[in-house]
C-alpha positions in Angstrom: -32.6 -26.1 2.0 -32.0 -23.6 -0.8 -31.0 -27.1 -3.4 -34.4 -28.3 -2.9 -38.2 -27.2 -3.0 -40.9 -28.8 -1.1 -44.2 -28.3 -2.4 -47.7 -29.8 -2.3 -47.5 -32.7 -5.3 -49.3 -32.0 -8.5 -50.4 -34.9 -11.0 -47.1 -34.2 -12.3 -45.2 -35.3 -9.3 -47.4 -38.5 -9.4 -44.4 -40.7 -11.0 -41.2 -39.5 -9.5 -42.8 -39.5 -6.0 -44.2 -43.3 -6.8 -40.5 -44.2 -8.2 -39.0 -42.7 -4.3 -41.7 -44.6 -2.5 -41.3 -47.8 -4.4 -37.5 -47.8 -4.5 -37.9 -47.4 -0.4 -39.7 -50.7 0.2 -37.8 -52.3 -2.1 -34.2 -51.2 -0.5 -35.4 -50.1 2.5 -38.1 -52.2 3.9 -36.9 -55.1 2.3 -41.0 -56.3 1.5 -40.9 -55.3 -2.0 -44.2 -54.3 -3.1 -47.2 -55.5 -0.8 -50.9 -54.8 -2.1 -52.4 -54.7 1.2 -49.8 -52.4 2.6 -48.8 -50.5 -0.6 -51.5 -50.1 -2.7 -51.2 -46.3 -2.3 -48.0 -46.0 -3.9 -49.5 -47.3 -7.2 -51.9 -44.5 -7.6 -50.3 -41.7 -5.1 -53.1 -39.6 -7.0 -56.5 -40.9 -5.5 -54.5 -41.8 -1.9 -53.3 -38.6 -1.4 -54.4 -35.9 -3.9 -58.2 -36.2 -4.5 -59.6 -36.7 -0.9 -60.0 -33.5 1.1 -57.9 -34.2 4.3 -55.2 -35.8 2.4 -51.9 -34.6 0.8 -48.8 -35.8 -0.7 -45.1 -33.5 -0.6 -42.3 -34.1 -2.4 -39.2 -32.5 -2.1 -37.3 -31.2 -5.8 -34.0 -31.3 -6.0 -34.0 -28.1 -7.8 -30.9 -28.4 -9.9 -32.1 -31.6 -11.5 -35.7 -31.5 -11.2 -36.0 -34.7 -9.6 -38.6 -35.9 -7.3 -36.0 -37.3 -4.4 -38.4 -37.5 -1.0 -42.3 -37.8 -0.3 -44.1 -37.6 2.8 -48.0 -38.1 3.2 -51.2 -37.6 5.2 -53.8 -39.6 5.4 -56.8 -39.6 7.2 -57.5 -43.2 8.3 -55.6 -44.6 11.7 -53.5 -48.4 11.4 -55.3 -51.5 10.5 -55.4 -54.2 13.3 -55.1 -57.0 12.5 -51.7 -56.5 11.6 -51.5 -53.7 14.3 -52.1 -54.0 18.0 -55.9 -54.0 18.7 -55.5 -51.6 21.1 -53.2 -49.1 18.9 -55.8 -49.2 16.4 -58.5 -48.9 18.8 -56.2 -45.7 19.9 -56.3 -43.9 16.7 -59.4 -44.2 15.3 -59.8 -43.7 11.7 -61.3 -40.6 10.4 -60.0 -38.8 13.3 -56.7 -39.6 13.1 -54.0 -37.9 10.5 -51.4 -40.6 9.5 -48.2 -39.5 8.9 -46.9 -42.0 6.1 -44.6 -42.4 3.2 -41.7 -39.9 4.8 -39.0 -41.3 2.7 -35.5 -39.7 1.1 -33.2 -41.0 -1.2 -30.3 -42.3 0.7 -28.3 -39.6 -1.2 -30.0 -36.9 -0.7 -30.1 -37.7 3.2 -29.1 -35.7 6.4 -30.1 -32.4 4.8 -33.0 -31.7 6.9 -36.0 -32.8 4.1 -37.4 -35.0 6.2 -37.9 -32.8 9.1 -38.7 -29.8 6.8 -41.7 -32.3 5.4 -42.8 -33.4 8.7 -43.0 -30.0 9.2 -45.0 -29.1 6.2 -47.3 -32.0 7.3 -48.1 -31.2 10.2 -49.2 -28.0 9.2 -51.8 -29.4 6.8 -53.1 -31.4 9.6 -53.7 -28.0 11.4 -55.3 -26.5 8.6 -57.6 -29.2 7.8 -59.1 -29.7 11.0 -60.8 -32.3 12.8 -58.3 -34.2 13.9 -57.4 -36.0 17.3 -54.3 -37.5 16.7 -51.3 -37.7 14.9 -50.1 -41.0 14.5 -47.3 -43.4 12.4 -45.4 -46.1 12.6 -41.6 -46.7 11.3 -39.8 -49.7 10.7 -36.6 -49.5 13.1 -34.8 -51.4 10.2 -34.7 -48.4 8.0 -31.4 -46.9 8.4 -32.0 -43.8 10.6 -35.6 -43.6 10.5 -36.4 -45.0 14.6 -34.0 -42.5 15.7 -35.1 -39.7 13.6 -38.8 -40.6 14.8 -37.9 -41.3 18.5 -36.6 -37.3 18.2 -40.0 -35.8 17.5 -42.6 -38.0 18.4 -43.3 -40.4 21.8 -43.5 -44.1 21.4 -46.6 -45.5 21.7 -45.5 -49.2 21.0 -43.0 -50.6 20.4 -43.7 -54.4 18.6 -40.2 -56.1 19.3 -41.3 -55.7 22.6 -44.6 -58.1 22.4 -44.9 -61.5 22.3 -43.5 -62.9 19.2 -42.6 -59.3 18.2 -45.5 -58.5 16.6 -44.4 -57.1 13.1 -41.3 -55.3 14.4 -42.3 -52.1 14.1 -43.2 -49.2 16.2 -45.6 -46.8 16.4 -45.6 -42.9 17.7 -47.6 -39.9 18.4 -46.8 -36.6 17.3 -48.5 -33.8 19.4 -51.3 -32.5 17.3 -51.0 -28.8 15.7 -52.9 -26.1 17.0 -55.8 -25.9 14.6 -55.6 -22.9 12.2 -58.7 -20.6 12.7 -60.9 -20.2 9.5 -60.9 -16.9 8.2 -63.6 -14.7 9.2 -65.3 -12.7 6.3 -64.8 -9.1 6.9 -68.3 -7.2 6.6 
């Protein structure tokens, strides 16, 4: 990992991480911008960086200083509709840490940075606290991504599987972190 540096993103970040997130749904996903599910990728700042129990990483590649993966807490569980009732009803929001926008230029692929930022993530939702459950969802189109999931998380549901095939996605659970214990002031 010593050709790349993941870090918490600054306002600096902002742009190359909203370039790797937007080039993803457009190549990737296939949906092209959607407001209703991408309006966080426009401002990455006020999603990710302002509230408390939310953070963005990006992964440098160090020796060109480009922004070339992103991954993302936040603190609100899926949406139903489109989701599953009962998923949503299964990760309630403001108790549930949503892993989202893991995504890696295909290039810079298969070096670990996705792992290394789940990781990272999971961390943070230890830190901050007060969470129940770690939850995404993936779209199994994504080259790689279902089985890269499928080898850290359990399925929860799987949509290809419902009637009509929901959206075609499916959504995990990653055990939850230990929380961290607060420092205790020394007297």
């Amino acid at each position: 990992m010593g050709e790349y540096a993941i870090r918490a993103a600054g306002v600096g970040d902002v742009d190359g991480a909203r370039a790797v997130m937007l080039d993803t749904v457009y190549r990737d996903l296939r949906s092209g911008y959607v407001p209703r599910w991408h309006a966080d990728i426009i401002d990455p700042a006020a999603a990710y960086l302002r509230p408390e129990r939310c953070t963005l990483l990006v992964a440098e590649h160090v020796a060109s200083g480009e922004i070339v993966a992103t991954g993302a807490v936040r603190d609100r569980g899926p949406a139903a509709p489109p989701n599953p009732r009962w998923v949503a009803d299964r990760f309630p929001s403001g108790t549930t840490a949503q892993l989202c926008r893991v995504y890696v230029r295909p290039e810079h692929r298969r070096h670990g940075l996705a792992r290394a930022l789940v990781r990272e993530l999971t961390g943070f939702v230890a830190t901050a606290g007060g969470y129940e459950a770690l939850y995404l969802h993936t779209d199994p189109a994504v080259p790689g991504a279902e089985p890269f999931w499928r080898s850290l998380a359990h399925e929860v549901c799987d949509e290809r599987a419902l009637p009509g095939g929901g959206q075609g996605i499916v959504h995990f659970e990653l055990p939850l972190p230990a929380p961290v214990p607060a420092a205790v002031p020394v007297a």
